[in-house]
N, C-alpha and C positions, 0 to 999 in steps of 0.2 A: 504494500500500500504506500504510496506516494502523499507526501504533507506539501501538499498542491504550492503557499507558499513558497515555501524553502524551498522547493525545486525550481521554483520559476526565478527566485533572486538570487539563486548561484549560478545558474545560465546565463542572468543578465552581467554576473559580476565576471564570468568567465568568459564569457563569448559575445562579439556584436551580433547584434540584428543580422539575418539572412537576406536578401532580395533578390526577386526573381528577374529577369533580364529585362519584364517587361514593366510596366508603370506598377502595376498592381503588387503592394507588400504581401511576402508569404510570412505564412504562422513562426512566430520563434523557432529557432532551429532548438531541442533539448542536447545541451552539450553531455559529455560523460565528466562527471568531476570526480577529485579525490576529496573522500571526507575521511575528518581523524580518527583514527582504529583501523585505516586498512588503508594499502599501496596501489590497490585496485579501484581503476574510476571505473563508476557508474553514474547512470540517470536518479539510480531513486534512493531517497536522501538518506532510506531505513534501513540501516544493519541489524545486524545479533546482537548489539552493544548499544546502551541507552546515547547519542548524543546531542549534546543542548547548545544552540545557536545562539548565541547573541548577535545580532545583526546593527548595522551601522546605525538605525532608527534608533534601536533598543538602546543601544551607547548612548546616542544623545537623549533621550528621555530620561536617563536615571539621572543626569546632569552632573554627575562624576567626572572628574577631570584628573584622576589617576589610575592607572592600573587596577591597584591595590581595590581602590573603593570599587570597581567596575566585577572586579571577580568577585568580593564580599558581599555582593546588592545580588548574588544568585543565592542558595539554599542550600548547596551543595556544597559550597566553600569555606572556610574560615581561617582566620590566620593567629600566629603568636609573635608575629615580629612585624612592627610596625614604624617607621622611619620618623614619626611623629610621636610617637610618646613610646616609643621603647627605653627601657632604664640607661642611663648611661651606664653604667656598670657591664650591658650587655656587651658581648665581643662584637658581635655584628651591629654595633652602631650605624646609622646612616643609611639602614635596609630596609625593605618590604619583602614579605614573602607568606606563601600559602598551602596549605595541607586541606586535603581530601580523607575522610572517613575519621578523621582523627590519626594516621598515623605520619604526622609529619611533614615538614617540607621535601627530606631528603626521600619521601615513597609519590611524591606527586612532580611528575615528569613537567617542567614548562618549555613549550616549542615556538619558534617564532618562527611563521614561514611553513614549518612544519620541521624544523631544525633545531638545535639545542644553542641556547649563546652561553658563551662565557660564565660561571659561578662565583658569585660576588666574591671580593679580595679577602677579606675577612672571614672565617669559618665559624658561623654561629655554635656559641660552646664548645671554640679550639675545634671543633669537631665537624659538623655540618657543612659543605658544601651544595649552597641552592643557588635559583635564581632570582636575582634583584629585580622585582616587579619597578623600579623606579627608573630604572634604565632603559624604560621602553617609553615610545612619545604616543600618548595617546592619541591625537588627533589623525595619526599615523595609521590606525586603524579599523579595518574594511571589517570585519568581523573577529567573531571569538568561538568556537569549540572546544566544548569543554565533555569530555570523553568519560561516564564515568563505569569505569572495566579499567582493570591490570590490561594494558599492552606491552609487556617486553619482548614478547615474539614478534611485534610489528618495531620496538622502538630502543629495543635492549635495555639497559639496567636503567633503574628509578622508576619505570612506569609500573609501580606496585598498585597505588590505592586510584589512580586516575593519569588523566592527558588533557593539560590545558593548550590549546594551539591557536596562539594570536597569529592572525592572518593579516600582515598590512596590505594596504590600497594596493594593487599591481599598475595602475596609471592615473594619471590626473590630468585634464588640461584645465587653464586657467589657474586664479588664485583665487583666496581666499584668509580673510585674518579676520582673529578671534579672541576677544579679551573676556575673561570670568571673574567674579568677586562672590567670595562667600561670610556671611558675617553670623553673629551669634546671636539671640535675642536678649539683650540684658547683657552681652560680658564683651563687649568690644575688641578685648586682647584674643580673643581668640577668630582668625580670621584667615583665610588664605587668600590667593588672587593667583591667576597664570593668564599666561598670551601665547597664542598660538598662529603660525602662518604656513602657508602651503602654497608654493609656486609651480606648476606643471606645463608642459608642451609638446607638442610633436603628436602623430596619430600616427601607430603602429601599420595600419594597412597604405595608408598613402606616404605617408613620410618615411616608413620602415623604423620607427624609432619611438618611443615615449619616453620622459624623464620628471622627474619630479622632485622637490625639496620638500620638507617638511619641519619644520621649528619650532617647539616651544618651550618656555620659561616658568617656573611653577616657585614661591615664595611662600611659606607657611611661617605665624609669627610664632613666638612659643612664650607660653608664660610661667609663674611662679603660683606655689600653692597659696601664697598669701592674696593674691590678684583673685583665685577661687575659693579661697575661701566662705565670703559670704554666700555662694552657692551650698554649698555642704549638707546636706540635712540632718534633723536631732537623734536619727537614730544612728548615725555613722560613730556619734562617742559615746553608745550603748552597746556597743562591737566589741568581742574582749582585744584587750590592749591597747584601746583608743580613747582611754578614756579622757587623756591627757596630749590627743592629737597636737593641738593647736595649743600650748605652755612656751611662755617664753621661756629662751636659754638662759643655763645659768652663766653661759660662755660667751659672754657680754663684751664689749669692746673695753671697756675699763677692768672686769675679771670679778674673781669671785678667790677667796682661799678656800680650798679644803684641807683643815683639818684634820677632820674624822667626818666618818658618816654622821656625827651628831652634832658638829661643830665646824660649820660654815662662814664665814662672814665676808663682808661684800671688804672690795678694797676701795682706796679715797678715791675721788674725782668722779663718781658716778651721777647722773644728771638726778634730780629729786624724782624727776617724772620715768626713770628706768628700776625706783625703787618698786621692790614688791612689800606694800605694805601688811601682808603676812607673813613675812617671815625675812621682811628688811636685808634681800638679796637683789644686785645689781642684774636684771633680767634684759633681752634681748629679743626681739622678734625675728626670729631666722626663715618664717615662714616666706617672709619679702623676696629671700636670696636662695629660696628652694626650687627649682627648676624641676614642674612637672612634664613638660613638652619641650621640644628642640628648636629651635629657630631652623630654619628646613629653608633652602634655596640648591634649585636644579636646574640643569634643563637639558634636554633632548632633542636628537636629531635624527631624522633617516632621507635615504636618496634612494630612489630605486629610478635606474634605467633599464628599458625594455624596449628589445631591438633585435632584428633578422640578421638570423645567417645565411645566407644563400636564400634557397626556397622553403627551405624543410625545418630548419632549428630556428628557435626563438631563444632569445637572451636574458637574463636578468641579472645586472649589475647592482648589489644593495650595498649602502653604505648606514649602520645606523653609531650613533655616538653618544656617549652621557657624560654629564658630570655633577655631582652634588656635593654639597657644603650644610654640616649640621653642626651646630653649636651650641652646645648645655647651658644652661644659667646657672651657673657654681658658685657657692657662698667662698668667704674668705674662710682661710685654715681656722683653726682653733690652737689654742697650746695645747701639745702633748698628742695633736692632727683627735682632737674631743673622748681621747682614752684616758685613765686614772695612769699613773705613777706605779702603784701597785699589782699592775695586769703585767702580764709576760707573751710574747707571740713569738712564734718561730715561723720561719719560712724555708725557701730550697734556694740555693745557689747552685743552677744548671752548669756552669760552666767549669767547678768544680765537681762538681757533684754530690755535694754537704749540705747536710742544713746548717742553716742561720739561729743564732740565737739560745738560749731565749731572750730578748731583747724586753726591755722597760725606759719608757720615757723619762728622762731625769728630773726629779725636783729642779726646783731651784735652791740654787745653791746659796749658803751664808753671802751676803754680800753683793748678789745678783742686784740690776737696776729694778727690776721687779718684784725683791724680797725685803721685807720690814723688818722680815725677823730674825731672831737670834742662833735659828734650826733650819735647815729645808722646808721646803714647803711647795705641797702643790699649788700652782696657779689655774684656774678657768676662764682665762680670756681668748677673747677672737682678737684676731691677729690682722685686723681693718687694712692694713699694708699691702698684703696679697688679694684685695680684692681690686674692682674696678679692672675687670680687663688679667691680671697677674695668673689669678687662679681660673682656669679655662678645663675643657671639654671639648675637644671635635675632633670631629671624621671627615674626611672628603676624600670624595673617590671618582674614579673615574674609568668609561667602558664601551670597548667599540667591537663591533664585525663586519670585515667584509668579505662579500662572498658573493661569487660568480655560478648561477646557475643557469642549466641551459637542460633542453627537453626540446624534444622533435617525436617523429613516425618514420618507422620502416614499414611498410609493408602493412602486416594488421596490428603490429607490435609499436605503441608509444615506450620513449626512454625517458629518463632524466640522468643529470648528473648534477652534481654541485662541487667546487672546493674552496675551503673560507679559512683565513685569521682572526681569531679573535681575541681579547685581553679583556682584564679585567687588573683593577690596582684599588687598592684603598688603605688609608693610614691613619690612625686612632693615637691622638696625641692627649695628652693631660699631665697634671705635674701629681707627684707622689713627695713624701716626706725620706730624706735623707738618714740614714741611720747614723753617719756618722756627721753629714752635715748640720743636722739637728742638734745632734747632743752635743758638739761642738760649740753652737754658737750658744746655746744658753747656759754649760759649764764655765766655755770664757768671755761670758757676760758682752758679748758683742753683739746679741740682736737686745734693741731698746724696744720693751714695752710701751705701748701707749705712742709712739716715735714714727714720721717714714723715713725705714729703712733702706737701705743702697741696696739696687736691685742686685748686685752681686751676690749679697750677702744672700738674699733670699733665694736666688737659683742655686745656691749652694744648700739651702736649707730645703728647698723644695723643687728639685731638679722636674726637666722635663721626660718624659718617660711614652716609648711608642708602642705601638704595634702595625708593624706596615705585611702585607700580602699581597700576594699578586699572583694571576690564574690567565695561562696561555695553552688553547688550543688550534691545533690545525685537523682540517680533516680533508677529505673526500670522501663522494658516495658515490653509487650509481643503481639503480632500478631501470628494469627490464616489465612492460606489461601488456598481456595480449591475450587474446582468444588463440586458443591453442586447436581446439574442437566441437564440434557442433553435438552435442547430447541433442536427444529426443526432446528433454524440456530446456532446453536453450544452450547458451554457449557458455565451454568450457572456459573459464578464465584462470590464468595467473600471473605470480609477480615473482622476481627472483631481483636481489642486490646484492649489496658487499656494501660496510661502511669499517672505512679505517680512523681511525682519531688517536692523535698524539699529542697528551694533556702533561702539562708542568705545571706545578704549584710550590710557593713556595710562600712563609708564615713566621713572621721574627719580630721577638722581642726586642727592646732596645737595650744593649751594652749592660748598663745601670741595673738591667731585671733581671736579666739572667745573671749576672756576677750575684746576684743577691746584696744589693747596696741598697734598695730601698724597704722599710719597715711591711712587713708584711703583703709585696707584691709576687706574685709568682709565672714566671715567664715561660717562654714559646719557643719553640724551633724547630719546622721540618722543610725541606727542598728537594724535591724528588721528582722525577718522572714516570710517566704509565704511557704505554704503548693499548689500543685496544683495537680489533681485529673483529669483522662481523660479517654471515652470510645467513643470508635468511630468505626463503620462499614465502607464499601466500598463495593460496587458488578459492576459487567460488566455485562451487558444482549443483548447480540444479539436477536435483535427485529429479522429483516429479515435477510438475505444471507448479503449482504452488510451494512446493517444497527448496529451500535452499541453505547448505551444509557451506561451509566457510574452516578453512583451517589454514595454519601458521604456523612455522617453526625457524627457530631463531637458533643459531651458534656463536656466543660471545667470547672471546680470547683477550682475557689482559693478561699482559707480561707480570711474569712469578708467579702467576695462579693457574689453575687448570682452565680450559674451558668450559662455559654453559651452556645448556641447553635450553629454550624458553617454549612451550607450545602451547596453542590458543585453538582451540573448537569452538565456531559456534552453529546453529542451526535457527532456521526463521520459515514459518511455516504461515502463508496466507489462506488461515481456516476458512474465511470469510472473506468475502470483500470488502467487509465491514471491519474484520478480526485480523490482524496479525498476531500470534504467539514468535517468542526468541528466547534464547538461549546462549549463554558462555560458558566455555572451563577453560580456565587458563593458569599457568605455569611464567609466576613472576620473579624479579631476582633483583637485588643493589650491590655491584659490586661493590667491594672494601676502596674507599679513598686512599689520596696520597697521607692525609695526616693521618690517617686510621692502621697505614702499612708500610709507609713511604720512612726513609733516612731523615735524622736529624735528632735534636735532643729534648722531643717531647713535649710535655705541658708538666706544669704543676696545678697544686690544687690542695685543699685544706679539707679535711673532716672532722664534723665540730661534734660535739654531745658522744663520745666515744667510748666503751666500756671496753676499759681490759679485760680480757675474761679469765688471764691469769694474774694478774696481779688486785681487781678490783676487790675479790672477796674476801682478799688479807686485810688490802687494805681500808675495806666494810667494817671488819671484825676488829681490827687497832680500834678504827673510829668508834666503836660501837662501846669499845671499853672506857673512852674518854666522856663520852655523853651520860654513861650513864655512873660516873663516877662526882667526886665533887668537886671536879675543874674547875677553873671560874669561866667566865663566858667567854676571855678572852683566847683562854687555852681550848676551850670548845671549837671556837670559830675556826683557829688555827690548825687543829683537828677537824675540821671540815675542810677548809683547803688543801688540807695533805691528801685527804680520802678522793676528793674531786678531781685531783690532778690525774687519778688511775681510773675515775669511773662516770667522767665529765668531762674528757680532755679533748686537745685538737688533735691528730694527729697529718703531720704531711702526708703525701703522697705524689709520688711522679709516676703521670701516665705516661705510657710510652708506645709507641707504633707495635705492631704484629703482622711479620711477615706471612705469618702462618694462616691470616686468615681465611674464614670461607665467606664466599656471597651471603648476603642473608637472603632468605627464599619466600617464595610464598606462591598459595594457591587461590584462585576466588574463582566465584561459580557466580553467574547471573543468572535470573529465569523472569520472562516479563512477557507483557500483554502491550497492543497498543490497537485500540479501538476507535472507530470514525460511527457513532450513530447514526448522526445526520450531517451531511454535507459542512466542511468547513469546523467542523468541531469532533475535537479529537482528547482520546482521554490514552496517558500511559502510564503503568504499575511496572516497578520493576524490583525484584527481590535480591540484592547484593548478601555474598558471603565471602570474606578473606580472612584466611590465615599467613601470620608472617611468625616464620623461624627463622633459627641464627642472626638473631640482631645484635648489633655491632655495638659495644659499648664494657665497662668496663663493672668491675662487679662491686657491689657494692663492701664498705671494710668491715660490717658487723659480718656479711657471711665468709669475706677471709678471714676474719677473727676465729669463726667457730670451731673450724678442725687447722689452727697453725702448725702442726706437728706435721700432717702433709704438704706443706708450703715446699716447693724447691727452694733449696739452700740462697740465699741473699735476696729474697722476694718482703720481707720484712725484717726490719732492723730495730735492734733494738739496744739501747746506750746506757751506759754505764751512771747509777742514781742510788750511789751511795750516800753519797754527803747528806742529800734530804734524806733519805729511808731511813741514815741515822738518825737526823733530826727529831723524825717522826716515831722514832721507839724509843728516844729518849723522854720525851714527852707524855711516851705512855707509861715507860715505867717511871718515870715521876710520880704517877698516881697506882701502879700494880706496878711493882718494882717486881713480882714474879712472871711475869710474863715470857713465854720463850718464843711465842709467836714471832716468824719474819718473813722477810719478803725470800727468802731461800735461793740469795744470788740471782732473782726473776732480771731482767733490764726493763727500765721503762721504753715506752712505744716510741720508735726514732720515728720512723719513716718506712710506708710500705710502698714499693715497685708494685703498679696496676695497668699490668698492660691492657690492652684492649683484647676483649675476647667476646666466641659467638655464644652467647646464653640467652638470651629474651626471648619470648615470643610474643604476642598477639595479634587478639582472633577479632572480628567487627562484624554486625550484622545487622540488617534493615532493610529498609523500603525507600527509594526512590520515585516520586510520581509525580505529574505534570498532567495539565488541562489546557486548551488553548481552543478559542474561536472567536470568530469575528461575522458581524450582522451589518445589514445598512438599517436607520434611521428615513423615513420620507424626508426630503425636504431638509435632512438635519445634516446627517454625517455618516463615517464608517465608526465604526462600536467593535474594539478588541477586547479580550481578555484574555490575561493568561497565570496560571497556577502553577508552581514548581515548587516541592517540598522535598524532604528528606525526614525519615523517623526511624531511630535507630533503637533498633532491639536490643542488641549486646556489643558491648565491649567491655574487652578482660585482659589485664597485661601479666604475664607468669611470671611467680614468684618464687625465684632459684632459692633463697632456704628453705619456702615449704614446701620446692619440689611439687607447687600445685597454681594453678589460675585463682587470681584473688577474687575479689568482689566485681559483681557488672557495673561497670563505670556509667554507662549509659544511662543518664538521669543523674550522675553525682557527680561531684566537684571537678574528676578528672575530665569526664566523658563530655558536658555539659548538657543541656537540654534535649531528651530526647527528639522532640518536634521541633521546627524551622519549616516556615512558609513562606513566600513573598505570596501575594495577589497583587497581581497588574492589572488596570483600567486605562484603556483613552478611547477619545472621542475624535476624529479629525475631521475640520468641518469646511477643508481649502486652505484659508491663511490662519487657522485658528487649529494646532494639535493641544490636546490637554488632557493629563491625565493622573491617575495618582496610584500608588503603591501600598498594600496592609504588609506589613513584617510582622509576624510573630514569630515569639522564642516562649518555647513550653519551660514550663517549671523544674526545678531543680536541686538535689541534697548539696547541701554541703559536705556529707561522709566522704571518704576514699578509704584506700588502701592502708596509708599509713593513716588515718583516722577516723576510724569506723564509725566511732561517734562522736563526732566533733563537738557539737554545744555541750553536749555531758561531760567529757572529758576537761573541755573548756571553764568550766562551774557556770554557765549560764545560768540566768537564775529563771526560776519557775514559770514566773509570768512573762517572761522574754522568751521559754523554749519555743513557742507557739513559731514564733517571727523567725528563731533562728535554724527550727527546725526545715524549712525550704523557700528557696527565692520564687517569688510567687511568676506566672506568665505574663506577657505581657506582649503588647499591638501597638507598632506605631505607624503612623498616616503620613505619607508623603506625598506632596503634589506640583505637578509639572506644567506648566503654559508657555507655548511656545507662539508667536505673530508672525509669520510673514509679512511684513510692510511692504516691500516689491522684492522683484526677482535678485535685487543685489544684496539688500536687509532684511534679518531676520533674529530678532528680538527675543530672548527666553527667561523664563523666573523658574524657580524652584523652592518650595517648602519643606525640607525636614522637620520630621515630628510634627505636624502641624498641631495636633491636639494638645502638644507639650507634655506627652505622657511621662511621669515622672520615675526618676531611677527607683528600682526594685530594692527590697531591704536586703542587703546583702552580709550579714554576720562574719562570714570566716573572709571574702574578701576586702570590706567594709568600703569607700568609695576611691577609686583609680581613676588616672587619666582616661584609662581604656573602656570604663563600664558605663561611668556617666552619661545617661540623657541629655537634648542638649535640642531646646526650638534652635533652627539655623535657615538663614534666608541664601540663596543662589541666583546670582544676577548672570546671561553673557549677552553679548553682539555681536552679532557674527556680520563682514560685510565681501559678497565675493562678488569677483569680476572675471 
């Protein structure tokens, strides 16, 4: 069954008009196209595999003007990395990117063209490898398919949970420029604006040539949580640990002494109006200098020329290009960078290969310009010197492909080929606290409190610190596609290619972080290359008249690993002419990354809240004898910190590459309906199941804690902790001087080696379904509608120490809402399109894995579990009007949330940049010549 639409505007996009020799036009010629999920064109738009089109219309009604938001406004999609309020802390600062089914960016394949670009410079979590939705120019844009079925038999590794294939414009003539503004109702700081232009020429059948430019500019401002603050609402500090969201500091520009926890006092010169008249402490509003969003400036380019070779080959020369610039809003240092005097951290020095530390910030010393007193003492002031510009945040990156593709006919056989360069770069700069710079300058009393200080002094006290990466591929391909044979119910088709790609990456910390010179930073370094090798078939076979079987088989070869094998069935049977039934099984796979397998010195990383599981229950049973003895509170407490250091502690840990690894794998199966009842309206069900094994990642330290005895020899380390051990049996026998209990030579926790290995699995399951038709109005207009949801039954992620699948995430904290709907409306009425959007997102636990029962666990109180027991559903209303003025202007507004539906009580994650509601107006102007 043919979706009459889409068939007719991918012929129009692919093919001109026909005409007959004589005056009289004949019927559009139907072209054979490729659609994503298979290498085989056809006429009719329906495979075995659900796929969903956004069309160039569709683009501009949701009034989206970046990728990111363009793939989120479907049902299907969702993302955890956002180039606009992702944390700075994140590795992948300055991204956008998206996962399918819930497993990830790295299992959802993005194609541009129908080809992979470059993976942003940066690897989200040292580790990940995706594509930067930011790097692509929207206006750029002819369509979107978005594939949801594993294809790795049609597309090799990463098409696990889906295939999104942005399709830009193949020609353009004339121009066209386009300015957008979006504002916020109520909060003015939050705003974006971009400009966009397209210049095209030439007409392929008479000129032999087409070419086109394409440009736009895209500005996002960013603000501080104190700017949204007044936004907030009363139950956000009814959330546990929020109660005290919004408290001014006590790391105030003038400072604070601490004492003791019980004996605080403010130091001289603090303004009357920064006193806290409860408890007469020099207080600070830091929320000003808290940066919840990025100041975000991009912009994007593409070129596509398209041009004859001879009689038979057609050309396409693409050039596309990015660059972005994101910059934090970071408060000035603090002394001691807002840690106690008291605390200890350790870190890795990669380039030795030792840890660091334990490292503690210095009092101040007798005689410091900032000590009164006769003893050390801690100070809590902010350090106003490093602000204004000093103390910084950003990423910019930047990313290009080009790539020469060509396709012709032999005989009944179409080819293509393609071969491209592409790059990617980006570098994550910020300043970090000097271990020895620090404690330098406030031992010999050369950084002045209260004072500005000489920017030297401060680059020494707070050096600059990077992370730059960069990802170069080259490839070629070629596809072979033909009718091979004439079956009694139609013709034999297949498709046979080769795709070669040679990928380098490389990911490094700056000097300063790996020597381990900075207070608790832990750095980066891998450089490597991958060779990867692919030949894969595809055929279509009409069994019967209605009946049609589809299969695929893929051979993947990267260098140091074996090869894979990928294979995909599907079957589509036109029960009715009303009914199609279809069918998937497919055989998915991601091969292992450069930083996942490749050369170089690793990552570090910290493990906090850590139970020794040999040494904690000695040092349980000391503590136990001291509390329950008649110590005084001070020797209690101190026997608390002893006991905590073996059963509350950090421990490091350096990941490191594995050459050893295997692909992670997986299997998913579709089964689905798509029905036409009556003309122009169509309804499709379609039922997804995946499993994914051997996923790549590293295991957690409680379950290499549990059987260390099996550990190979130098995979956990552990260091010489007599001195305290004494300490701490001296203090016990102080009060049971018969005590012979000890730590029996045990070492405390150094440092564990976690290479990367295949252990995870998970499995996802649900329904995918869509509605779509359009009516005329008398006298009024054309009437669309269209529904696309997704409602997930299960997901479950395996639990290597219980050696079992944990809790169904689906509905709880991990999985999020089971249900996701859009409903689309418009009306188009000539120079008047207008229409509007329902989003709903179903309800939701706050429980997971690691917290079964969150409010309980949390001590919510009684009359609060109601609220905190689940985030209630919620709808919101978006709407579109668009004017024609004349054939050159064309004027458009946009509503988000129109009805201003207010953000959902959220308990465990209480309000984020990312969750909050938000009324927002969309203005553009479009004027083409």
């Amino acid at each position: 069954m043919k979706k009459n639409a889409i068939s007719i505007a991918l012929a129009l996009a692919f093919a001109p008009a026909v005409y007959a020799q004589d005056a009289a036009p004949a019927e559009p010629k139907i072209q054979r196209v490729e659609i994503t999920g298979s290498s085989i064109k056809r006429t009719d738009s329906e495979t075995a595999a659900s796929v969903q089109v956004l069309s160039r219309k569709d683009i501009e009604r949701t009034g989206e003007h970046t990728v990111l938001g363009l793939l989120t406004s479907t049902a299907a999609i969702s993302t955890n990395i956002n180039s606009s309020t992702s944390s700075s802390g994140s590795f992948a600062t300055g991204s956008s990117g998206v996962s399918m089914r819930g497993l990830g960016k790295v299992s959802t394949l993005v194609l541009v063209n129908g080809r992979r670009i470059a993976p942003y410079g940066l690897a989200d979590g040292a580790q990940e490898n995706f594509t930067n939705l930011d790097a692509i120019a929207t206006d750029a844009i002819e369509r979107i398919e978005i594939l949801k079925d594993g294809a790795s038999a049609i597309y090799g590794s990463d098409a696990i949970a889906g295939v999104i294939n942005i399709i830009l414009r193949k020609d353009y003539q004339g121009g066209k420029v386009q300015v957008n503004y979006e504002a916020t109702d109520g909060f003015a700081d939050r705003r974006n604006r971009s400009v966009s232009a397209i210049y095209g020429f030439g007409d392929l059948e008479e000129n032999g040539f087409n070419t086109y430019l394409t440009f736009e500019g895209y500005k996002r401002d960013g603000y501080t949580q104190g700017e949204l603050a007044s936004r907030y609402p009363d139950w956000h500090r009814a959330t546990p640990g929020r109660s005290t969201w919004d408290a001014k500091s006590t790391f105030s520009p003038t400072g604070n002494y601490f004492l003791s926890s019980t004996n605080i006092v403010a130091a001289p010169g603090c303004p009357a109006t920064s006193i806290d008249p409860a408890d007469k402490l020099c207080k600070f509003d830091v929320l000003q200098y808290t940066g919840l969003t990025t100041n975000n400036k991009r912009y994007a380019a593409a070129s596509n020329t398209r041009f004859k070779i001879g009689r038979d080959i057609e050309a396409n020369f693409e050039i596309t290009t990015a660059g972005a610039n994101n910059d934090y809003i970071v408060a000035p240092f603090n002394a001691s960078n807002g840690s106690t005097t008291t605390s200890t951290s350790v870190w890795y020095n990669a380039l030795a290969g030792k840890m660091v530390g334990p490292f503690s910030y210095p009092k101040l010393p007798v005689g410091n310009n900032g000590n009164p007193y006769t003893f050390p003492v801690e100070y809590r002031a902010r350090l106003m010197d490093t602000g204004n510009g000093f103390n910084f945040n950003r990423t910019e990156s930047d990313q290009s492909r080009f790539m020469l593709a060509l396709n012709g006919t032999v005989g009944n056989f179409d080819w293509k080929s393609a071969v491209g360069h592409m790059t990617s770069s980006a570098t994550k700069a910020t300043r970090a606290v000097s271990a020895k710079g620090y404690t330098d300058a406030i031992v010999n009393n050369t950084y002045k409190f209260g004072q500005k200080n000489d920017v030297a002094l401060l680059n020494q006290m707070f050096p600059i610190r990077t992370t730059e990466g960069e990802a170069k591929i080259e490839f070629i391909d070629a596809t072979v596609t033909g009718e091979v044979m004439q079956l009694p119910a139609g013709p034999l088709s297949i498709a046979v290619g080769t795709d070669i790609r040679r990928n380098s990456y490389e990911m490094k910390s700056s000097d300063n972080v790996l020597g381990g010179e900075l207070v608790g930073v832990f750095g980066l370094q891998v450089k490597d290359r991958q060779s990867q090798y692919a030949v894969f078939t595809e055929a279509t076979i009409p069994v019967v008249k209605k009946v049609e079987l589809s299969a695929a088989l893929r051979a993947d070869k990267t260098s140091g690993a074996e090869a894979h094998l990928s294979p995909k069935l599907g079957a589509k049977v036109q029960a009715l002419d009303s009914l199609l039934l279809r069918a998937t099984a497919a055989g998915g796979f991601r091969a292992p990354n450069i930083v996942e397998t490749g050369n170089g010195l690793g990552r570090s990383s910290v493990a906090t809240s850590v139970v020794d599981q040999r040494r904690c229950p000695i040092a349980s049973e000391l503590n136990n004898i001291i509390q329950k003895s008649s110590a005084t509170a001070s020797d209690k407490a101190l026997a608390n910190s002893y006991r905590n250091n073996d059963c509350l502690s950090s421990l490091p840990s350096f990941v490191s590459a594995n050459p050893d690894l295997k692909p992670e794998t997986s299997r998913s199966y579709t089964l689905g309906l798509v029905l036409e009842p009556i003309k122009n309206w169509t309804l499709a069900l379609d039922y997804y199941n995946i499993e994914r094994k051997d996923e790549i990642g590293t295991r957690a330290v409680g379950d290499i804690l549990k059987n260390e005895a099996a550990l190979p020899a130098g995979q956990l380390i552990r260091i010489d902790n007599t001195a305290t051990d004494n300490e701490f049996l001296a203090l016990v026998r102080k009060y049971a001087p018969g005590t012979t209990t000890s730590f029996q030579g045990i070492g405390k926790l150094g440092m564990v080696y976690n290479p990367y290995v295949n252990s995870g699995k998970t499995r996802a399951s649900g329904f995918d379904f869509d509605a779509s038709g359009k009516f005329k109005i008398a006298n009024v207009g054309d009437v669309a509608l269209k529904l696309d949801g997704t409602y997930a039954l299960k997901y479950q992620q395996f639990i290597v120490a219980d050696n079992a699948y944990g809790i169904n995430m689906a509905g709880n904290y991990d999985g999020g809402p089971r249900l996701r709907m859009k409903l689309r409306g418009s009306l188009n009425t000539g120079k008047v399109d207008q229409g509007f959007t329902l989003n709903y997102r179903g309800a939701w636990s706050p429980n997971s894995d690691d917290a079964p029962t969150y409010c309980v666990t949390n001590k919510v109180a009684a009359d609060q579990m109601a609220a905190c027991g689940k985030v209630r559903a919620y709808t919101t209303v978006d709407y579109n009007l668009a004017y024609t003025m004349s054939k050159n202007v064309k004027l458009s507004a946009y509503i988000y949330n129109l009805l201003n539906q207010d953000t959902p009580v959220n308990y465990r994650d209480g309000i984020t940049a990312n969750n909050m509601l938000f009324r927002s107006f969309g203005l553009s102007a479009a004027y083409t010549f």
